[in-house]
N, CA and C atoms as a LAMMPS dump frame, in Angstrom:
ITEM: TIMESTEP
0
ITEM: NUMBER OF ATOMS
231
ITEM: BOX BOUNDS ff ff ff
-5.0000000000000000e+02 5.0000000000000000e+02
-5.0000000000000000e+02 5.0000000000000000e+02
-5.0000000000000000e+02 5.0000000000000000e+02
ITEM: ATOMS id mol type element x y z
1 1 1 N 450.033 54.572 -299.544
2 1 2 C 448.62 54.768 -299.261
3 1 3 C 448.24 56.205 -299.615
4 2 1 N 447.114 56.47 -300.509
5 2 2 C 446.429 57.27 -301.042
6 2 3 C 445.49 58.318 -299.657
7 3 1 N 445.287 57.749 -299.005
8 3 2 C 444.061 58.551 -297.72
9 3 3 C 444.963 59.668 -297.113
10 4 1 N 444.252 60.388 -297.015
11 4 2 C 444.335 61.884 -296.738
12 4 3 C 444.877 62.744 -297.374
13 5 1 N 445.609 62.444 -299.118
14 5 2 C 446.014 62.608 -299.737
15 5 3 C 445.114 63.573 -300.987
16 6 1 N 444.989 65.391 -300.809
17 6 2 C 444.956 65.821 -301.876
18 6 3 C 445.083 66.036 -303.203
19 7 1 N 444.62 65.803 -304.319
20 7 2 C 445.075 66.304 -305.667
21 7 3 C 444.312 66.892 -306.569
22 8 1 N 444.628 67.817 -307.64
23 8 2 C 444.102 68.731 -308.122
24 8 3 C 443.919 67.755 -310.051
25 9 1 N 442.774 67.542 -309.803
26 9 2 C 442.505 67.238 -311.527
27 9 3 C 442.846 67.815 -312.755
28 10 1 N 443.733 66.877 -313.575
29 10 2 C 444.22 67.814 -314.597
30 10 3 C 443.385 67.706 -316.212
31 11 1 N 442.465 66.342 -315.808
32 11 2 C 441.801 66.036 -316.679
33 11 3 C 440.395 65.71 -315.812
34 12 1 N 438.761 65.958 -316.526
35 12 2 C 437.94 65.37 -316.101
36 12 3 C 437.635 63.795 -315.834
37 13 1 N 437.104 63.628 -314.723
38 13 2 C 437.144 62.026 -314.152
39 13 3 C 435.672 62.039 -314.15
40 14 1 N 435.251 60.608 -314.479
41 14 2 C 433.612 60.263 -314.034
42 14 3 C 434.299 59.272 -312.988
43 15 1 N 432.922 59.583 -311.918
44 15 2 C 432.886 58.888 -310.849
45 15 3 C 431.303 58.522 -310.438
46 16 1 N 431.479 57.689 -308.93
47 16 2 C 430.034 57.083 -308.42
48 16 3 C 429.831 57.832 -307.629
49 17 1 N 428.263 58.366 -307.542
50 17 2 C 427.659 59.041 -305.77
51 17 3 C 426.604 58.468 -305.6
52 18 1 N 426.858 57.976 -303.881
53 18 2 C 425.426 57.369 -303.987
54 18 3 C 424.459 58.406 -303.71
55 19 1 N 423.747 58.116 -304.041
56 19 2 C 422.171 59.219 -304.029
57 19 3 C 420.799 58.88 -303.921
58 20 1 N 420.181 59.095 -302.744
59 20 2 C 418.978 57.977 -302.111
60 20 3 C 418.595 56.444 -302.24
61 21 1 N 420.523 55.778 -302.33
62 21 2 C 420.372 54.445 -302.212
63 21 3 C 420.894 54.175 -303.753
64 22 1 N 420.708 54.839 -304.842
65 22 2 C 420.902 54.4 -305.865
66 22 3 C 422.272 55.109 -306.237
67 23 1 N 423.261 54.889 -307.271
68 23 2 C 424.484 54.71 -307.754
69 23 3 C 424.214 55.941 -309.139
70 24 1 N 424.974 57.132 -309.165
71 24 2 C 424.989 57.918 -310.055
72 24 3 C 426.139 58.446 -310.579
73 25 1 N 426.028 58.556 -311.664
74 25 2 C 427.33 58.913 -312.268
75 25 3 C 427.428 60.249 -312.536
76 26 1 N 428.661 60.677 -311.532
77 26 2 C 429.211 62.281 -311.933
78 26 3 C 430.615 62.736 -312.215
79 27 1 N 430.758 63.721 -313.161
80 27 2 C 431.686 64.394 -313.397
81 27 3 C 432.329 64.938 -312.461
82 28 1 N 433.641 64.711 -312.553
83 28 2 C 434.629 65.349 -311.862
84 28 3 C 435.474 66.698 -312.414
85 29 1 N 435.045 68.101 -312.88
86 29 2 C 435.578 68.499 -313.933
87 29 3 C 437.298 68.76 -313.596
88 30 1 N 437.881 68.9 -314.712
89 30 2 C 439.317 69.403 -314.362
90 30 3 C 439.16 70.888 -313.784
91 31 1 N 440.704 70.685 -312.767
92 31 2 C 440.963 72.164 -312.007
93 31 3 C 440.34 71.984 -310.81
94 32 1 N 439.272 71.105 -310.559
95 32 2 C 438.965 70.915 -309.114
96 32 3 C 440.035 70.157 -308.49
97 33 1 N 439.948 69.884 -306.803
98 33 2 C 440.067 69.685 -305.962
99 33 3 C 439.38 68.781 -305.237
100 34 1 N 440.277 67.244 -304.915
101 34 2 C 439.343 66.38 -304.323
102 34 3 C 440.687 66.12 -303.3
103 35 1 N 439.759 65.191 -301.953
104 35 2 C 440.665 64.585 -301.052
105 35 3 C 440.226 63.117 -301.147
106 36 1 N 441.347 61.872 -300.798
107 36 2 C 441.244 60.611 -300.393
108 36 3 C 440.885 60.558 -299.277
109 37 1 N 439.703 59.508 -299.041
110 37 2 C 439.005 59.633 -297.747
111 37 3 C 439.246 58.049 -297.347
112 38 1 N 439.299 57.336 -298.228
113 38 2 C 440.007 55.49 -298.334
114 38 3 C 439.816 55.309 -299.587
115 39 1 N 440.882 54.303 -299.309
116 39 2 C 440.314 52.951 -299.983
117 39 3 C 442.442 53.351 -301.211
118 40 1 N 442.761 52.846 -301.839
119 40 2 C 441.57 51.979 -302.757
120 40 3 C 441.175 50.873 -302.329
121 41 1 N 440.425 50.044 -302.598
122 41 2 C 439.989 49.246 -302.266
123 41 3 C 440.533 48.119 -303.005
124 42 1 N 440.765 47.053 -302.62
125 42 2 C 441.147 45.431 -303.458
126 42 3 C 440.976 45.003 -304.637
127 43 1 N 439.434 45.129 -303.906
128 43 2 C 438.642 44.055 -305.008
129 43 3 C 437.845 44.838 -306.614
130 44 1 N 437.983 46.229 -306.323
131 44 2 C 437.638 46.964 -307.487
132 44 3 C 438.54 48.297 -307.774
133 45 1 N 439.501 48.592 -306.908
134 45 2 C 440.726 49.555 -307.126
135 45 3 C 439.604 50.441 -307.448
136 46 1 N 438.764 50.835 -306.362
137 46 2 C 437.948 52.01 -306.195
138 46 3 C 438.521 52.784 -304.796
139 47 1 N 438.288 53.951 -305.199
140 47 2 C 438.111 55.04 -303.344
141 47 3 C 437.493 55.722 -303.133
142 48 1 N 437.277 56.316 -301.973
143 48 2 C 436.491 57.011 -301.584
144 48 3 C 436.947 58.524 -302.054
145 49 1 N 436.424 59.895 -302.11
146 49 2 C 437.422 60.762 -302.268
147 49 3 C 436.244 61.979 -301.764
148 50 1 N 436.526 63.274 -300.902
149 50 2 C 435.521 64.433 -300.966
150 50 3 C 436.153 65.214 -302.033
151 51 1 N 435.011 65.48 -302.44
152 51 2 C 435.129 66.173 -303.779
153 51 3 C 433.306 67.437 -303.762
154 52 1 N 433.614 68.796 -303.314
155 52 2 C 432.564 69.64 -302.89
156 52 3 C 431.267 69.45 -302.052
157 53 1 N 432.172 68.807 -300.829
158 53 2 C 431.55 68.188 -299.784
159 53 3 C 430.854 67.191 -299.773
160 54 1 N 431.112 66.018 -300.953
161 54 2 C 430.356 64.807 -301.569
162 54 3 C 431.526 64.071 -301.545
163 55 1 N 430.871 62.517 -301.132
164 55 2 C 431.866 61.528 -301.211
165 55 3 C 431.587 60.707 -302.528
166 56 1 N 432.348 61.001 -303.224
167 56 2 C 432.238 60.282 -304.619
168 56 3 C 433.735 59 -304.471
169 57 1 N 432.996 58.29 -305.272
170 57 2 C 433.961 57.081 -305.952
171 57 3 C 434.579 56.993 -306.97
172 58 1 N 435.77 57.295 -307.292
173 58 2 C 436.484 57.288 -308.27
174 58 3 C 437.343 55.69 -308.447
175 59 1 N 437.98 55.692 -309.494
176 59 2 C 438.919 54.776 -309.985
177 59 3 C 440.519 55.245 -309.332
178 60 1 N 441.338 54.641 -308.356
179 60 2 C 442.114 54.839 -308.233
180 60 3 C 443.459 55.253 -309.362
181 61 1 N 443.062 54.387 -310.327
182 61 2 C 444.105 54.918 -311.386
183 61 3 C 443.945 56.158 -312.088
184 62 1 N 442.934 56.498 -312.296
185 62 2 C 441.983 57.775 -312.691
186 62 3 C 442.756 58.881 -311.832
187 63 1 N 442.547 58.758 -310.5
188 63 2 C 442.847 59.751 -309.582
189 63 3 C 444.728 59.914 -309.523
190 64 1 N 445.487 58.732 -309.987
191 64 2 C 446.829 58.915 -310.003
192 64 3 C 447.276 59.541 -311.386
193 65 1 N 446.731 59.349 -312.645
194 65 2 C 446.834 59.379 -313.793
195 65 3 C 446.648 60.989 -313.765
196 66 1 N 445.331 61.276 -313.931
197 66 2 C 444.706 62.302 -314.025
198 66 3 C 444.87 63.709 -313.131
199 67 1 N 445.164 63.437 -311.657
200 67 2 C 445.584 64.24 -310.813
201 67 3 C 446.614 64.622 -310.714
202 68 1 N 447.125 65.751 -309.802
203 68 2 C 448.148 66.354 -309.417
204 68 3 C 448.37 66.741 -308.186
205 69 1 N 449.295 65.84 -307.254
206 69 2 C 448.744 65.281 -305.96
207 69 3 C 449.407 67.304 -305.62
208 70 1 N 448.874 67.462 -304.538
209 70 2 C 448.889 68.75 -304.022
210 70 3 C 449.735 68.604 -302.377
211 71 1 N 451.06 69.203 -302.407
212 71 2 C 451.648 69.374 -301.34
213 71 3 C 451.334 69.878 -300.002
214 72 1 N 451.339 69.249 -298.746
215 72 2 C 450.8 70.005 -297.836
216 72 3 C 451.678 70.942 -297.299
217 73 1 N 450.914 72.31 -297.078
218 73 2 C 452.217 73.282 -296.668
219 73 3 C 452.798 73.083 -295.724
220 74 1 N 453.856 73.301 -295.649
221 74 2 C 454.794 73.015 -294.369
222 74 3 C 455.138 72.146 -293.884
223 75 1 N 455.618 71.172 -295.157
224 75 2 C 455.985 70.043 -295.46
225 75 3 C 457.07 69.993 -296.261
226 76 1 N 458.64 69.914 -295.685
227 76 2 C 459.391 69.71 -296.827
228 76 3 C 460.349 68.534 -296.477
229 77 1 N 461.261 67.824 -297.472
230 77 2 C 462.549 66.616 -297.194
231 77 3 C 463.484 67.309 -296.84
């Protein structure tokens, strides 16, 4: 499971925000920083993710492909 799970974009991602009800498409540029907030989801292998205090929708494969999941400190095996 992807949720609560940081990663740092190594490539730009388009994603969904909703925005007064309607569905918009935004750039995710590389070098940012997003978090998993849920999902993916089932039925469209979509998630939720904050990404500069916006909950955008990305493509789960997008976000595994493209990202670089980011270690939490003070965390080791």
């Amino acid at each position: 499971m992807l949720s609560g799970k940081r990663f740092k974009l190594e490539i730009s991602t388009v994603g969904v925000e909703i925005v007064s009800g309607k569905r918009v498409a935004v750039t995710v540029p590389a070098g940012d920083t997003i978090k998993v907030v849920s999902g993916p989801r089932h039925t469209d292998a979509m998630m939720d993710v904050l990404w500069e205090g916006r909950v955008v929708m990305l493509f789960a494969i997008d976000v595994e492909e493209r990202g670089t999941e980011i270690a939490e400190k003070g965390f080791s095996m």
